[in-house]
C-alpha positions in Angstrom: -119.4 -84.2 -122.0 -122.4 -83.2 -119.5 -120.7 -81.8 -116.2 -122.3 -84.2 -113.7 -122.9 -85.2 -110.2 -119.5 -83.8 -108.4 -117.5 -86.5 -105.4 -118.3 -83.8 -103.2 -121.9 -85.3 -103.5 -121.0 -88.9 -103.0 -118.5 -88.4 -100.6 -121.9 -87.2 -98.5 -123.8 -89.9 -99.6 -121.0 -92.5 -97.8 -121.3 -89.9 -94.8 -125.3 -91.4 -94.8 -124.2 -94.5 -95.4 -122.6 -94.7 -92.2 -125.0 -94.2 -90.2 -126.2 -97.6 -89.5 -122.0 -97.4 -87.7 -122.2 -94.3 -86.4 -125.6 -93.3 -85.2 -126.0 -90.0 -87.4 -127.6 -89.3 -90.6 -124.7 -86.0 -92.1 -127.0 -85.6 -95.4 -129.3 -82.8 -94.8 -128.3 -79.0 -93.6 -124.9 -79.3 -92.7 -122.8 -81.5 -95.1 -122.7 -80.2 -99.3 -125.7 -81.8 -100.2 -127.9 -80.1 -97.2 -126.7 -77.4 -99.8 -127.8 -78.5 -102.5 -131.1 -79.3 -101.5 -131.2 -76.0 -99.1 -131.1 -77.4 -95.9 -133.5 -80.2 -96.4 -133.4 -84.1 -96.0 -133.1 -85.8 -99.7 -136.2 -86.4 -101.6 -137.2 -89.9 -101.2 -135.3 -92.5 -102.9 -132.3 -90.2 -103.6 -129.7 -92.1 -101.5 -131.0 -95.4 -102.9 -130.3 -94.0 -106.3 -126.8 -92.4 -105.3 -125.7 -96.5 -103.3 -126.8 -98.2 -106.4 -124.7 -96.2 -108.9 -121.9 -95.6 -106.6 -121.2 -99.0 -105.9 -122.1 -100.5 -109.1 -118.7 -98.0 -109.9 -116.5 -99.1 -107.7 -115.2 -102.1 -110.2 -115.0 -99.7 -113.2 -112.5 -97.5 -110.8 -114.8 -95.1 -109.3 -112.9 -95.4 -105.8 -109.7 -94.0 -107.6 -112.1 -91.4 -108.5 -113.0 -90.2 -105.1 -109.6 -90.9 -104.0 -108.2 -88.1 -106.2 -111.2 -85.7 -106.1 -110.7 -85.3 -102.6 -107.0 -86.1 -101.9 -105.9 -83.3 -104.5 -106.8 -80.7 -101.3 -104.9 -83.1 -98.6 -101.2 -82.9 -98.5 -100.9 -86.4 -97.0 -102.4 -87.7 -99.5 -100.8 -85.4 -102.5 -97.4 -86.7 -101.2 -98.4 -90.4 -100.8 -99.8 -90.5 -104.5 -96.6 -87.8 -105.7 -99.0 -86.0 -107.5 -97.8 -82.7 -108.7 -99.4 -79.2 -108.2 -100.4 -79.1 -111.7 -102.3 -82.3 -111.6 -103.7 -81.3 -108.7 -105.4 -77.9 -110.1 -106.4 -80.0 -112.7 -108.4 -82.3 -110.9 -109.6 -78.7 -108.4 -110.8 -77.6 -112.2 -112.5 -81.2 -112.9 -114.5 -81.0 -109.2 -115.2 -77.1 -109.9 -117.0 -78.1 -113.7 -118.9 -80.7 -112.0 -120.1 -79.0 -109.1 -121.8 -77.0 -112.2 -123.8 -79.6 -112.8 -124.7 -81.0 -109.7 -128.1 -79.2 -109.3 -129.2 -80.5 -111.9 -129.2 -83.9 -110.6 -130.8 -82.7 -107.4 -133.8 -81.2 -109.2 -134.0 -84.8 -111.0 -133.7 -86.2 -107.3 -137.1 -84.0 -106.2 -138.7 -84.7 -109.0 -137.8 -88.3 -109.3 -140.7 -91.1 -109.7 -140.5 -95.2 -109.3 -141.0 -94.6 -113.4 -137.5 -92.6 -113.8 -135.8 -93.7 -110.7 -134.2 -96.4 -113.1 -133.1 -93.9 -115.9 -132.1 -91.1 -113.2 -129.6 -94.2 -111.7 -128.1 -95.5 -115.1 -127.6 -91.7 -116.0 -126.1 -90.9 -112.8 -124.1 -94.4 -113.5 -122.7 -93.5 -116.6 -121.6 -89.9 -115.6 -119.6 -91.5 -112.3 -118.0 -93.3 -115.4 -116.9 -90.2 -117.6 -115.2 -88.9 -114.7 -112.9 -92.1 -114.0 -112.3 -91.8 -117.8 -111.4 -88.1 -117.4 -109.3 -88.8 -114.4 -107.4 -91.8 -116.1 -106.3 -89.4 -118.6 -105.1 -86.9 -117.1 -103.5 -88.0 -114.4 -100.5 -90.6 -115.0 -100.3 -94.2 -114.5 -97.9 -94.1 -111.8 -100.1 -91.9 -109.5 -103.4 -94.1 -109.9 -101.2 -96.9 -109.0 -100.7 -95.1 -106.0 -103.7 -94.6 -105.5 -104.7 -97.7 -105.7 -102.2 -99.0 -103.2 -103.6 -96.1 -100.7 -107.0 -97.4 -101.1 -106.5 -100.8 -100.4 -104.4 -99.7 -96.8 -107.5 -97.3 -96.7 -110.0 -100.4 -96.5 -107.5 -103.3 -94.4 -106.6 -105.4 -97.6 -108.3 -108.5 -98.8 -110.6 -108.4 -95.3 -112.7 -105.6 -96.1 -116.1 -105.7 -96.8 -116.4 -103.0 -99.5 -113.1 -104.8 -101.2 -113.6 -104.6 -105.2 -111.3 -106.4 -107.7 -110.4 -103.5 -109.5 -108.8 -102.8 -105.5 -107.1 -106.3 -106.0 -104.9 -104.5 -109.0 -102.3 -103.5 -106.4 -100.9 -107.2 -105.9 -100.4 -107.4 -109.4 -102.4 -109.9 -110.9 -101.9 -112.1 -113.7 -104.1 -112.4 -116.6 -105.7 -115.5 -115.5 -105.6 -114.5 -111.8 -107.6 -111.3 -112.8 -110.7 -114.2 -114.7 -110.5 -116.4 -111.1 -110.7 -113.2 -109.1 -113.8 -112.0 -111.2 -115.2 -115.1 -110.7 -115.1 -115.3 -107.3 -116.9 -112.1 -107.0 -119.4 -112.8 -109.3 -120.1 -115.9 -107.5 -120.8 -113.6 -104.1 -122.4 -110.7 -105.4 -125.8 -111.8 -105.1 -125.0 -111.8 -101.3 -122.7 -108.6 -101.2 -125.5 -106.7 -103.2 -128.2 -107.8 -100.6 -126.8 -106.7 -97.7 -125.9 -103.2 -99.7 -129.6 -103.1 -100.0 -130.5 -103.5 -96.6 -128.2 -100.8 -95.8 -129.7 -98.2 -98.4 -133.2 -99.2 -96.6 -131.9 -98.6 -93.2 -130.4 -94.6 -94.3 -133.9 -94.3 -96.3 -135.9 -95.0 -93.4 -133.9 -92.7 -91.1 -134.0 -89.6 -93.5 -137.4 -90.6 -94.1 -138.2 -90.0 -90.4 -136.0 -87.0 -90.7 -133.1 -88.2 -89.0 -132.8 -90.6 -85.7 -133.6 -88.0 -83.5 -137.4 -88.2 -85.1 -137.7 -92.2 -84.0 -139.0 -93.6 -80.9 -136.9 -94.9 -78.5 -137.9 -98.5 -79.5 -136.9 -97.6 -83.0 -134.0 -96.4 -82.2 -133.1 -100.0 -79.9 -135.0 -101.8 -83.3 -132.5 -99.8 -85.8 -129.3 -100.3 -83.9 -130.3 -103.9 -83.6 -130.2 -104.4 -87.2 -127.5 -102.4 -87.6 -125.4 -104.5 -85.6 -126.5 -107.6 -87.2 -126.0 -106.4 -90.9 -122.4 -105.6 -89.4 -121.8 -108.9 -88.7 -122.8 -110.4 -92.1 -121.0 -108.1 -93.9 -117.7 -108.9 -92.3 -118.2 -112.7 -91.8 -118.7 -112.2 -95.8 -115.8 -110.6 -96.5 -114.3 -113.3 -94.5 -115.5 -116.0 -96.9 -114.4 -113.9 -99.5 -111.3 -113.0 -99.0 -110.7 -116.7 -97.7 -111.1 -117.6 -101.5 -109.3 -114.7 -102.8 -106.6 -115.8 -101.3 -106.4 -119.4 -102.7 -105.3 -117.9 -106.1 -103.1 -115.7 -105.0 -99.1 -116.7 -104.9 -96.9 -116.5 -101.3 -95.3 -113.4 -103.0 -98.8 -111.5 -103.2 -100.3 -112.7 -100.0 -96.7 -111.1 -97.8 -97.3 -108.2 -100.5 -100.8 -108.1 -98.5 -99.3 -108.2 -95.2 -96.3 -105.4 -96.0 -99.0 -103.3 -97.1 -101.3 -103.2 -94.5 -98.3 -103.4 -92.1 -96.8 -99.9 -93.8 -100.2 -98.7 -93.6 -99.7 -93.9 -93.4 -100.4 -92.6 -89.9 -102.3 -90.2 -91.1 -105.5 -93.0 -92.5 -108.4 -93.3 -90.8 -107.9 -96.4 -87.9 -109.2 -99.7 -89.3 -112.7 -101.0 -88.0 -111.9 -103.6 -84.8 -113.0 -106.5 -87.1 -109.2 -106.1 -89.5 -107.0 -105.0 -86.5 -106.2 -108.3 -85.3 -102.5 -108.8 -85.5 -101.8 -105.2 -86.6 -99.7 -103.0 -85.0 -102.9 -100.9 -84.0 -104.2 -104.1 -82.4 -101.0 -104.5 -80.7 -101.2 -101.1 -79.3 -98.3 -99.9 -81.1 -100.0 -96.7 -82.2 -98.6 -96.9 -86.0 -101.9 -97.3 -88.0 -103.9 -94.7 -85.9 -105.1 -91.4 -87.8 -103.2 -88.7 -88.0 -104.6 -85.0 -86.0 -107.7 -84.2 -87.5 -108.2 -87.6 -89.6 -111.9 -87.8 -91.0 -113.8 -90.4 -90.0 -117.2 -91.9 -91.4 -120.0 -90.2 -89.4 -118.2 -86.7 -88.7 -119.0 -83.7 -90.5 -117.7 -83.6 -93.5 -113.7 -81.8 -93.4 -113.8 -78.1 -95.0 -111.5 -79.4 -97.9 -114.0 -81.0 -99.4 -117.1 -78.5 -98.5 -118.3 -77.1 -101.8 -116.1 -73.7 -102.7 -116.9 -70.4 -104.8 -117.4 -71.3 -108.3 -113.8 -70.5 -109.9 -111.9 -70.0 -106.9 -109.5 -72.9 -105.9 -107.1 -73.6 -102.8 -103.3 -73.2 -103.0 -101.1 -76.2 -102.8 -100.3 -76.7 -99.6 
């Protein structure tokens, strides 16, 4: 199997992808792939590329993925999934083979035309696939299914716009529930994928400039404008979404939904103010605020996840 594109590398591309929320573009100097492309912005259409394939993932279980690649080095997060030290210096050893490899997509990245940005993205695409496959086997079913139930407190339940129904798995679908599910995303992913467009032009146009700092002030007013209004669509539809979600879905599932985001670990990231209302972190009870040093979208990336000496690997905590 090639050694590919490591999570390190997509966890900074989400880091860019928040911008349009948090004001800053994290992708060149600082974060891991400042690294890899020594210091620099990307190459042009590099985080187009890395949206595309990461998303077009997410329903073949790349969340899981990125869930495990990074919460191997968080103790939270090891004792919330129960994975074991040995699993856990497994997956270290999976992230330190592809960080091997991860180079090499950056040289494709500078050296990337409209011609082969299609065949660098379906490459890219099918190597974010190897590693869920990797990952499923390795690590047993009982941990992804905690994963999976992590993830979907992670993202607010059914409400969230970046929702996927492989995330859905966690109320335990039917057979037939899992067909109407598909269905109903199919049905909205013209306008899901749209919006995820206007977001990758939005990051491409600020790295372009060189980062927000670069653009007038007008710009700036122009950018956060859009921002906010992209914002809006995306949650009003996840809204429509999850309102038809939830029309095959049985009373069991739908409390399931509410238990879950109501037992939702301290130490998470808060949710966005658009899925508080009627939590206890709406309420001002404090239980679904982040724990001391939580990472949010936006911040520099934490040091667990900063790219390490080739070979070397952290103790369990």
């Amino acid at each position: 199997m090639r050694k590919v594109l490591c999570s390190i590398l997509v966890v900074a591309f989400i880091a860019v992808l928040s911008y349009p929320a948090s004001g800053q573009v994290r992708l060149g100097g600082g974060g891991p792939m400042g690294d890899i492309f020594q210091g620099q912005p990307p190459p042009p259409g590099a985080v187009t590329v890395l949206g595309r394939s990461f998303f077009g993932s997410l329903e073949g279980g790349f969340d899981s993925s990125i869930a495990l690649l990074i919460g191997a080095d968080d103790r939270n997060v090891r004792q919330e999934i129960g994975l074991t030290d040995t699993e856990a210096n497994s997956i270290r050893l999976l992230r330190a083979q592809m960080l091997m490899g991860a180079a090499q997509y950056a040289n494709r990245f500078r050296t990337m035309t409209e011609e082969t940005q299609a065949s660098v993205q379906a490459d890219l695409s099918r190597d974010m696939g190897r590693i869920t496959e990797t990952l499923n086997t390795a690590i047993p079913q009982e941990r992804r299914d905690n994963v999976q139930r992590l993830i979907f407190q992670t993202l607010g339940g059914l409400d969230s716009p970046i929702i996927t129904p492989n995330t859905l798995e966690v109320l335990e679908l039917s057979e037939s529930q899992r067909g109407q599910v598909r269905t109903v995303f199919a049905e909205m992913q013209e306008e899901r994928v749209a919006q995820m467009e206007t977001m990758l032009g939005m990051a491409e146009r600020v790295i372009a400039a060189g980062g927000p700092q670069n653009l007038s002030q007008e710009e700036r007013e122009e950018l956060d404008r859009q921002r906010r209004e992209l914002e809006a669509q995306s949650f009003a539809t996840a809204r429509r979404l999850a309102e038809r979600l939830r029309q095959h879905l049985t009373p069991a599932q739908l409390e399931r939904e509410r238990q879950l985001i109501a037992s939702r670990p301290g130490f998470l990231p808060p949710l966005p103010p658009q899925l508080r209302q009627g939590t206890p972190q709406d309420a001002g009870g404090g239980t679904l605020g982040p724990g001391a040093g939580a990472w949010r979208p936006g911040d520099e990336l934490p040091v667990q996840i900063q790219e390490r000496p080739r070979g070397r690997f952290p103790r369990a905590e």
